[in-house]
C-alpha positions as CSV (number, residue, x, y, z in Angstrom):
1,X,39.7,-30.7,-16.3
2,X,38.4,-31.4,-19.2
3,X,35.4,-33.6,-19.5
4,X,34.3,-32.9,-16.4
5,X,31.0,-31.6,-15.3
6,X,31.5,-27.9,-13.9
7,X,29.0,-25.0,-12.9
8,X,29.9,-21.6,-13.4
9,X,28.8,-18.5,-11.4
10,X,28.6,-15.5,-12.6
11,X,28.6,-12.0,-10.5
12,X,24.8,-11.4,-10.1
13,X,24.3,-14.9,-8.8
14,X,23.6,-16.9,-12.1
15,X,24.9,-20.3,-13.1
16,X,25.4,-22.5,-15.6
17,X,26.5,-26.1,-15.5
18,X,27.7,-28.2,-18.4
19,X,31.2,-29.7,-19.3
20,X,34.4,-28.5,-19.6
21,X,35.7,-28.1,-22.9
22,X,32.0,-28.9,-24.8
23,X,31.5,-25.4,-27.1
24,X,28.6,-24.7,-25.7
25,X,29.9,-24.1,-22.4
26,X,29.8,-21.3,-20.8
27,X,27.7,-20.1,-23.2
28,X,28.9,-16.4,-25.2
29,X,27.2,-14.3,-23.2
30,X,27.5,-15.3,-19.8
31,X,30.4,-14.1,-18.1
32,X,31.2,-16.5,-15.1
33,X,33.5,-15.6,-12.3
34,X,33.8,-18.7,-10.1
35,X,33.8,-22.5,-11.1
36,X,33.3,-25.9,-9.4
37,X,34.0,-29.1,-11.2
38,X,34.1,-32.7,-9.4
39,X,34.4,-35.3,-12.1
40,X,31.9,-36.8,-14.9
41,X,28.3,-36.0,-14.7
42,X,25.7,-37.7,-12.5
43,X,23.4,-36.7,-15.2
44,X,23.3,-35.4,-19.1
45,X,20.4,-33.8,-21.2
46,X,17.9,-35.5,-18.8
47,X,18.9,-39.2,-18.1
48,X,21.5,-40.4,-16.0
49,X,25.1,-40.8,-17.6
50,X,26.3,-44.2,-18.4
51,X,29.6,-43.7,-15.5
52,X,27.5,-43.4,-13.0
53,X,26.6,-47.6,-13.5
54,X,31.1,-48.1,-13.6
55,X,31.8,-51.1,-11.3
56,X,34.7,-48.8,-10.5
57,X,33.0,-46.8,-7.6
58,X,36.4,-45.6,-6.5
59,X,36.3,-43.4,-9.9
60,X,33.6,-41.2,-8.3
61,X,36.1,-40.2,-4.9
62,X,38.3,-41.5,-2.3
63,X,36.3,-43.3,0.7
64,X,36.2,-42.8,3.9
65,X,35.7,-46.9,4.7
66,X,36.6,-49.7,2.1
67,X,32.4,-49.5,1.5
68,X,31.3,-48.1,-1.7
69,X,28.4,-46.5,-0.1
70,X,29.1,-43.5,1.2
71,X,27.1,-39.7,2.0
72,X,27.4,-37.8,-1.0
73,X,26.4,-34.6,-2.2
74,X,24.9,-33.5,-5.2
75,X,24.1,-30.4,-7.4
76,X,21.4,-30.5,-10.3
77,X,19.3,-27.8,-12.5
78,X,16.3,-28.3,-13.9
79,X,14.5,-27.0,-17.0
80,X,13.5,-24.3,-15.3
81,X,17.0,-23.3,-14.4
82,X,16.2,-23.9,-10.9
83,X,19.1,-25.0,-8.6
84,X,18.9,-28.7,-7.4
85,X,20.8,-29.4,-3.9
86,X,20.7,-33.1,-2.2
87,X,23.1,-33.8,0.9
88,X,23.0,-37.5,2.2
89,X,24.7,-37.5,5.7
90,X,24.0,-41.7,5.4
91,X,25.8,-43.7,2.8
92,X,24.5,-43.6,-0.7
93,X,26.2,-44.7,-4.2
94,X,26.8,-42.7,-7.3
95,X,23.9,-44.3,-8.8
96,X,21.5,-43.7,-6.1
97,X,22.0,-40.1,-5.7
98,X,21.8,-39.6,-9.4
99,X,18.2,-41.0,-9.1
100,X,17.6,-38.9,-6.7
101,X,18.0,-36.0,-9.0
102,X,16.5,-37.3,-11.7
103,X,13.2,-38.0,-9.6
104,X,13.4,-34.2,-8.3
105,X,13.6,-33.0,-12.2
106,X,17.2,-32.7,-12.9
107,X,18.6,-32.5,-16.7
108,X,22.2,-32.2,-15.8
109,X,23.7,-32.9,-12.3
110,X,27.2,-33.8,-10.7
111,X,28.4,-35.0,-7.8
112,X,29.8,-32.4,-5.5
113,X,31.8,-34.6,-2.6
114,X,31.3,-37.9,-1.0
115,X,32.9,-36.8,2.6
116,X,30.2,-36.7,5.9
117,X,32.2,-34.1,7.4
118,X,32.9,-31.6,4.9
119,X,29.9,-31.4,2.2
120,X,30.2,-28.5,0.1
121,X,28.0,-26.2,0.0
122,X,28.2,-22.3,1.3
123,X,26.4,-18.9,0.5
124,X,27.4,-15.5,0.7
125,X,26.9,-14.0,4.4
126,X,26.4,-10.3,2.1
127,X,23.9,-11.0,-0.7
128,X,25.4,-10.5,-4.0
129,X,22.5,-9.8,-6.3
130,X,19.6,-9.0,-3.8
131,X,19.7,-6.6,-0.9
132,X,18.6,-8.0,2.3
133,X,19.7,-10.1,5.6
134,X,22.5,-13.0,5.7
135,X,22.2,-16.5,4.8
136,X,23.3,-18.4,7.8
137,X,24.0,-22.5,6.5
138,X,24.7,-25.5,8.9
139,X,24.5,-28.8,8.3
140,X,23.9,-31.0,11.4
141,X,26.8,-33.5,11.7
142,X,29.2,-31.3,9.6
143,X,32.7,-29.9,10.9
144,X,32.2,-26.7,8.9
145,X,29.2,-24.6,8.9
């Protein structure tokens, strides 16, 4: 959706993360072949983005309770281009985890889910840029692995 912070993947294993719809996103010469969006961004060229203070916490997912705070998860890079990856099994609001990445040197970040049971993340079982072993990933207190 447009307006919404989305990283890209591209076949050997590189990302990029920016909005949908900005120009500069993906950028020419990267060639992505997956996407995940979730919504505005946690944070934006380095500080944290002004909808992450809404009153309207219900903008950044349905709850599980009628409490705003709630485990989320997160995805940031850094300048480095490192990837960023926080996963709160306790509750948390928008505003905290966005802090979070900010503290742990994140320019641009977004929320990924805000569901105990199901956070999102996952990586390939068969490397796709590296040879070598599987990459086995379980969260304690997760239904999925």
């Amino acid at each position: 959706m447009r307006g919404f912070e989305t990283i890209a993947l591209d076949r050997f294993g590189h990302w990029e993360m920016g909005v949908w719809g900005a120009p500069n996103f993906p950028t020419t010469r990267f060639h992505p072949i997956s996407y995940r969006q979730n919504l505005v961004a946690l944070i934006q060229n380095g500080v944290v983005a002004p909808a992450v203070s809404s009153p309207n916490v219900r903008s950044w997912g349905a709850m599980l309770t009628s409490s705003p705070y709630t485990a989320r998860t997160g995805l940031g890079i850094d300048a480095a281009g490192n990837l960023i990856y926080v996963a709160t099994m306790k509750g948390v609001l928008p505003s905290q985890l966005a802090d979070v990445l900010l503290r742990v040197g994140a320019i641009t970040a977004m929320q990924l889910d805000i569901n105990p049971y199901w956070p999102i993340v996952g990586l390939s079982t068969t490397p796709i840029h590296r040879p070598g072993g599987s990459y086995p990933v379980q969260l304690p207190g997760s239904y999925h692995s």
